[in-house]
N, C-alpha and C positions, 0 to 999 in steps of 0.2 A: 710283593712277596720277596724273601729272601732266604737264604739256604744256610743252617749250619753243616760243619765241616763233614758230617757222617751223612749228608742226605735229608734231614728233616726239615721241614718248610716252615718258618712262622709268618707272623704278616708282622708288618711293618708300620705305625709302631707300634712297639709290645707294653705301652699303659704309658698312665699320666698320674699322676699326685692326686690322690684324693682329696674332694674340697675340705674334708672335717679329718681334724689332726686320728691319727689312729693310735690303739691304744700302747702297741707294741709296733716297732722295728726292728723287722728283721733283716739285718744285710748276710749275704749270701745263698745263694740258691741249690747246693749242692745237698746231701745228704740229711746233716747236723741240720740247716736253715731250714728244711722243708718238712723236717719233722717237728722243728717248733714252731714252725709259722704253725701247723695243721694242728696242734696243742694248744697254742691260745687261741683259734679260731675256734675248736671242741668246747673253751671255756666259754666263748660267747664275748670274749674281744676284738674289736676290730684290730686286724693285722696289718699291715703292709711289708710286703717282702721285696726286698731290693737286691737286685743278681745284677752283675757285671756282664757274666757268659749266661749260656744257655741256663735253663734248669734243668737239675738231675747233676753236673758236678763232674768231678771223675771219676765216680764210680760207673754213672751213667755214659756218660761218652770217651772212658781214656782208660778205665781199670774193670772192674768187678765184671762186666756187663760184654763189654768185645773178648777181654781175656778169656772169660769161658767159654764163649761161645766159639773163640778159635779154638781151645782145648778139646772140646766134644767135636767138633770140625774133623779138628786131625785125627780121634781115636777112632773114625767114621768113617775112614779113609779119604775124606775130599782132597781133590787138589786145593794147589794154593789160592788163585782162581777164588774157586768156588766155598774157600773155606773164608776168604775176607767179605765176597757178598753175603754170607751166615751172616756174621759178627754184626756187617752193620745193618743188615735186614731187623736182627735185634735187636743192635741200638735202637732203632725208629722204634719200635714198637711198645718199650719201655719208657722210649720218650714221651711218647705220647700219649702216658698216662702220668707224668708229671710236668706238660709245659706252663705255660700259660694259661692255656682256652680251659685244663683241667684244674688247675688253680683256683680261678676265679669263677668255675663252677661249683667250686667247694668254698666260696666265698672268701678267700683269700686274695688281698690285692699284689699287683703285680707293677714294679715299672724294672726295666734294665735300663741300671747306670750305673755310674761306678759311684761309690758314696765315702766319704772322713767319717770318721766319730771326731768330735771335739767336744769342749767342757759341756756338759751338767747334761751329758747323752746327746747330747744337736747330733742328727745326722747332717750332714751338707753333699745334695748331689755334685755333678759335673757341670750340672749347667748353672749351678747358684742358688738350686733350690734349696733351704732348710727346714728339716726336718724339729718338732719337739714332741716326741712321743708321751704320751700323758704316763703311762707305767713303767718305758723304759726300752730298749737295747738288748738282743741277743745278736753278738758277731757269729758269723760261722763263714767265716770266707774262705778256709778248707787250706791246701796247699800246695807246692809247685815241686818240680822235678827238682831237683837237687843237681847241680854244676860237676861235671867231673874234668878236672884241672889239664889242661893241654887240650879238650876238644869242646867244639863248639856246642851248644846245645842241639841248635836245628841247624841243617845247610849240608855241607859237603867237605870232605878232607882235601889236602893238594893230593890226594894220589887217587882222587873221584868216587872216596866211600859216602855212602849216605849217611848222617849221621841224626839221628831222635832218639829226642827222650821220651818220659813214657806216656808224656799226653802227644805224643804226634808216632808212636808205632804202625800204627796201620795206617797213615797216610805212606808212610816209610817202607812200611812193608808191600802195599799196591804199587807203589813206585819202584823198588826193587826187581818186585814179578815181571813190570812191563819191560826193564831193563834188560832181563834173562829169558824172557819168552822167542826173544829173537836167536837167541844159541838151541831154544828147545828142549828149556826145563820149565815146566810150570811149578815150581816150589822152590823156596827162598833158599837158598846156597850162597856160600861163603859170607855169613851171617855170624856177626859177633853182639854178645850182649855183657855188656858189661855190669854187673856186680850179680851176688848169690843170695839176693835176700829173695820176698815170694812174687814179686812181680817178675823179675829176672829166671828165676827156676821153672813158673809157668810156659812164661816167653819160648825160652830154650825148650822145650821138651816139645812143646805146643809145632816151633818150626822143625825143629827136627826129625819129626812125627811128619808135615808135609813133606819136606825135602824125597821121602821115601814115592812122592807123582811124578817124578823127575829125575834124571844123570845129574852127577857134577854136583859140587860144593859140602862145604862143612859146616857145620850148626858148635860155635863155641861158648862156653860160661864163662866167665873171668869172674875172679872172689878174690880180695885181699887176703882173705883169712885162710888157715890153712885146713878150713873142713867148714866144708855148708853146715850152715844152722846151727855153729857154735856154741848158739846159746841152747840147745835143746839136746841132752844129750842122747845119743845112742840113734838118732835121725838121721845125719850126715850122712854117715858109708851109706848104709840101706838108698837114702836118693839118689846118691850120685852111681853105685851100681845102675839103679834104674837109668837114671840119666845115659851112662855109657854104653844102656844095650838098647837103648833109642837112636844112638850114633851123634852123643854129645860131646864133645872134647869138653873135660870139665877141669881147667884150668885153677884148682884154687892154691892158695899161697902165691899167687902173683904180684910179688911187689911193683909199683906204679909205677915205675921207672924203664918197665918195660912194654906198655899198653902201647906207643904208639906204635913200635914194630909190629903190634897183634893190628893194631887197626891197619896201618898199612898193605894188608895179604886181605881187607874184608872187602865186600861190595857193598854192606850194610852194619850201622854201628845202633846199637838198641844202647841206649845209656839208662841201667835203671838199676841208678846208685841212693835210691829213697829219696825223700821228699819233705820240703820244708813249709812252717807256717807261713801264707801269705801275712804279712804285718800291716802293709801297705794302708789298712783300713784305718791306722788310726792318726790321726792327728796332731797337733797341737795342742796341749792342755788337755786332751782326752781322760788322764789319772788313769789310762791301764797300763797296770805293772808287766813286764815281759822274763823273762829269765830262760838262758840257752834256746833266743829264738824263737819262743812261746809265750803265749800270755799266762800270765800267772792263774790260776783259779785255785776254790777249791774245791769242794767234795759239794755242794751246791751249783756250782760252774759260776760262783760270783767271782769277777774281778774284783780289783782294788777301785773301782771308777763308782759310785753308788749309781745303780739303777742300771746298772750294764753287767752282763753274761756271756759268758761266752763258751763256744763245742766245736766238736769234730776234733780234724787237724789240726785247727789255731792252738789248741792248748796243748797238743803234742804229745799227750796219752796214748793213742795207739791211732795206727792210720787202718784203720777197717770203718766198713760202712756199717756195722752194726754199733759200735763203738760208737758212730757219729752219730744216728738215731737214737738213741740212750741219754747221749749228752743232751744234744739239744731238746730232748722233752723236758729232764733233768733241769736244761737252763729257762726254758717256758714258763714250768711248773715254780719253780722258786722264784721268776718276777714273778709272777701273778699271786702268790702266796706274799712276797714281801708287800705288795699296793694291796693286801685285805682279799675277803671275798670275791672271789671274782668267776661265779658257776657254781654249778654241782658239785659235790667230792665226788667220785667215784671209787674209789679205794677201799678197799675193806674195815674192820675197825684194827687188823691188824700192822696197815700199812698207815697209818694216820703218823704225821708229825711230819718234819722236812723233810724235801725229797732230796737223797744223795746219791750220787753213783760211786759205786766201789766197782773197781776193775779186777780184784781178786778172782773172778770167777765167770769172765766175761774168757769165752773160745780164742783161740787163735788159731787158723788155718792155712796153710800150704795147701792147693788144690791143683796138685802134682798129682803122678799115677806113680807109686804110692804116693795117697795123700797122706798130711802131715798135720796134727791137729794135737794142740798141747792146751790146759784149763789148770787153775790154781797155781800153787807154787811150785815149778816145774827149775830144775830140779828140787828136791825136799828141803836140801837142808840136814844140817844135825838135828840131833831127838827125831829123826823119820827113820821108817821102814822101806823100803821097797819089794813089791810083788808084782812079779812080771812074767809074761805068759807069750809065749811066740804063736801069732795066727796060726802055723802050722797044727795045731791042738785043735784047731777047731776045723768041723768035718765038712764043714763051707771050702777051705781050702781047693782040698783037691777037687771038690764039685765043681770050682772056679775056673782051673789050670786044666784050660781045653790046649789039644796040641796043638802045635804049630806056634802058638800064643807064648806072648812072656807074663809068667807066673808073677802076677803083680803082688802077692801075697809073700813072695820068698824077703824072709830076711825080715817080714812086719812082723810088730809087736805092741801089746797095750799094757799099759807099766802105770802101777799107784805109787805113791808116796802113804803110809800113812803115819799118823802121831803116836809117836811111844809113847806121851804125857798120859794117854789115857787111854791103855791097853793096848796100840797099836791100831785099832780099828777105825777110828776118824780120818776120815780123808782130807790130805792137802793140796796133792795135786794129781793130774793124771796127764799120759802121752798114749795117742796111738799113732801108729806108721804101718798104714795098710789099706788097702779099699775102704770106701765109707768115712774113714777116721772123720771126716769132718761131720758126719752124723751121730758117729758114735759118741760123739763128746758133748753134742750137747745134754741126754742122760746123767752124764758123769757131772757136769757143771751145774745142775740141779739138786745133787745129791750133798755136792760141795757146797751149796747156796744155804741147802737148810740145814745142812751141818751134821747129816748122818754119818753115823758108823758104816762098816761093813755089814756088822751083824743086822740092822736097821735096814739096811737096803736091801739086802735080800732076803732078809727074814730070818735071820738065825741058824744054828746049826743044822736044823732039822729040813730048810730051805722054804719053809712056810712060814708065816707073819702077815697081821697087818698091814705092816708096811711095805710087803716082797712085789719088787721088781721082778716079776716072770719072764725071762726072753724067749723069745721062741726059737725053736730050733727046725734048720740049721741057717740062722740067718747070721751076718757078722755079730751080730749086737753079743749072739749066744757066747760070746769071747768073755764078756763081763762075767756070766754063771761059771767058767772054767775059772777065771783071777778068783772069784769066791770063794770058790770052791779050796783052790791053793791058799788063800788067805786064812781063809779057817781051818785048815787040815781036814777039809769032810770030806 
């Protein structure tokens, strides 16, 4: 037996090559890989799925998965301690419905190795084995922390700070604690995280939230830019308030020329400056085309290589694990449709023809307190409107803002875009910054999907229709019936 970095056990070794060629390869185990491995195995192909690291990815062991579970940790009051045995109590647990032994319970083949694409789709393991998949190639080998210039990725500064990126934080962070438990703080202090995108804003809020089991230290964000979340507007102030009354120092406009004096005063350096496509997988002769570090696809997730696909990270669309499960069914479902029948349709007679992913209408979430959640084309654009309505409006609010507590609702707001081309009423995009936002958006992302009006989504003037979204009151959702309401003058 042998141990991944979080605690989970596999046994040793974790598969061998199938004797009979299988019909699909898939290399990568994280996300994107393991929803298309489970999509052509749905169709009735033999699969084999080829992972380097663990399965599950980084979502499973470095992002989606520990990140929240230290964020609910800290709003829960645990120490620090107690809030990294959470996280990885529920890594294991999530892993262990995507390793191995579940895999190939779901008849899915399994070997970890590292693998090339080269010409006409050949995979080629490590050890010299060749692969020729009879239908073809889905990459999904996801992506890696991105390099910030002057510090090391993993290890230690000369003046003895820890330094990880964001697939080694909580090994960073449990090391940290043991560091400072002997002064007699159990929570991370003098803690720096470098950059403001959603891994970074998590982070930050997450330790600064422990810091409060313990004396001593400060919880910093550094952001080149000169307001978080730049690109969304009217988010920024709202988080970074929240962040300052957490006890963030939220450093943004810091040009890089002054980081390492910030790293110098830290005990612990979180580098979580985003993350790039691993490329490593292809080869020689492969024919996959790359541009700005990604592989080229398109709206099928075909490469330029015939019989090869690719998703998640690699093609640089968006780094969320929903986004990765989308693609890689996306790139599943187009080989198996380009090599012929291959299963059931299941589809309806209105989703028939090729399968494409459009990212128009796919969420984006910050899962901050206030969370941050944006869908469509954010901001509008000319020929838009905008209708925006401050959480305060809605009578959730003050039911919320118990004393003693920070009013997570102050300063949120759920804001439309919609199209003057055709009365104003069609929605392009939408933002919320407030509790929930990251639930409230998916409603809105559906509404945008099938292309209703306002008046359509909630029924018209009169507030009844067919097709009326009823919210209940007074739940957050109820914020969408107050924008209607303001949208239509009723």
């Amino acid at each position: 037996m042998s141990e991944d970095s979080v605690g989970v056990r596999r046994h040793d070794p974790v598969g061998s090559v199938p004797d009979r060629t299988p019909g699909v390869v898939v290399v990568g185990g994280g996300a994107a890989g393991l929803a298309a491995a489970a999509a052509v195995r749905a169709a009735g192909v033999d699969v084999l799925l080829v992972s380097e690291g663990p399965l599950g990815g980084d979502c499973t062991w470095h992002g989606c998965v520990p990140s929240k579970s230290l964020l609910e940790a800290a709003a829960a009051g645990l120490s620090g301690r107690a809030a990294v045995a959470h996280a990885r109590s529920v890594v294991a647990r999530v892993a262990r419905a995507e390793n191995e032994h579940a895999m190939r319970g779901a008849g899915i083949g399994v070997v970890r190795a590292r693998a090339m694409l080269g010409a006409e789709a050949g995979v080629t393991l490590d050890d010299g084995t060749r692969l020729s998949p009879e239908l073809g190639v889905v990459l999904a080998t996801g992506s890696r922390p991105a390099a910030v210039e002057g510090l090391p990725v993993t290890g230690a500064t000369p003046d003895g700070a820890v330094v990880r990126d964001t697939d080694g934080w909580l090994d960073g962070l449990e090391e940290h604690l043991d560091r400072t438990a002997s002064a007699g703080a159990d929570g991370p202090r003098d803690v720096l995280v470098v950059g403001g995108g959603t891994s970074g804003l998590e982070l930050a809020q997450a330790l600064a939230r422990l810091r409060a089991a313990g004396p001593g230290g400060t919880v910093s964000l550094v952001e080149r830019a000169e307001d978080l979340l730049p690109d969304v507007p009217g988010a920024g102030p709202v988080l970074a308030a929240a962040l300052r009354a957490d006890g963030v120092r939220v450093l943004a406009g810091t040009p890089p020329h002054l980081l390492p004096q910030l790293v110098a005063g830290a005990g612990l350096v979180l580098l979580a400056a985003g993350r790039q496509p691993v490329l490593d997988v292809l080869g020689p002769g492969s024919g996959v085309r790359t541009r700005a570090g990604a592989v080229v696809v398109d709206a099928a997730m075909a490469t330029s290589a015939p019989r090869v696909r690719a998703a998640g990270d690699l093609v640089g669309l968006s780094p969320s694990t929903h986004v990765a499960v989308a693609t890689g069914r996306v790139a599943a479902a187009g080989l198996l449709a380009a090599a012929g029948p291959a299963g059931p349709d299941r589809r309806g007679p209105d989703e028939r023809g090729p399968v494409r992913f459009d990212a128009t209408w796919v969420p984006r979430v910050v899962w901050t307190d206030p969370q941050v959640a944006a869908v469509g084309r954010v901001p509008g654009g000319p020929g838009t409107r905008i209708v925006r309505v401050p959480l305060s409006r809605n009578d959730r609010a003050p039911a919320a803002t118990v004393p003693g507590r920070p009013a997570r609702s102050r300063g949120g707001f759920a804001q439309v875009w919609l199209d003057l081309a055709d009365g104003g009423g069609r929605l392009v995009g939408a933002l919320v910054v407030g509790p929930q936002a990251g639930e409230m958006i998916a409603e809105v992302a559906l509404v945008g999907r099938l292309g209703l009006s306002v008046q359509e989504w909630v029924g018209g003037r009169v507030g009844l229709g067919g097709t009326s979204a009823h919210h209940p009151y007074p739940a957050w959702s109820w914020t969408w019936a107050l924008l209607a309401d303001r949208a239509l003058a009723r």
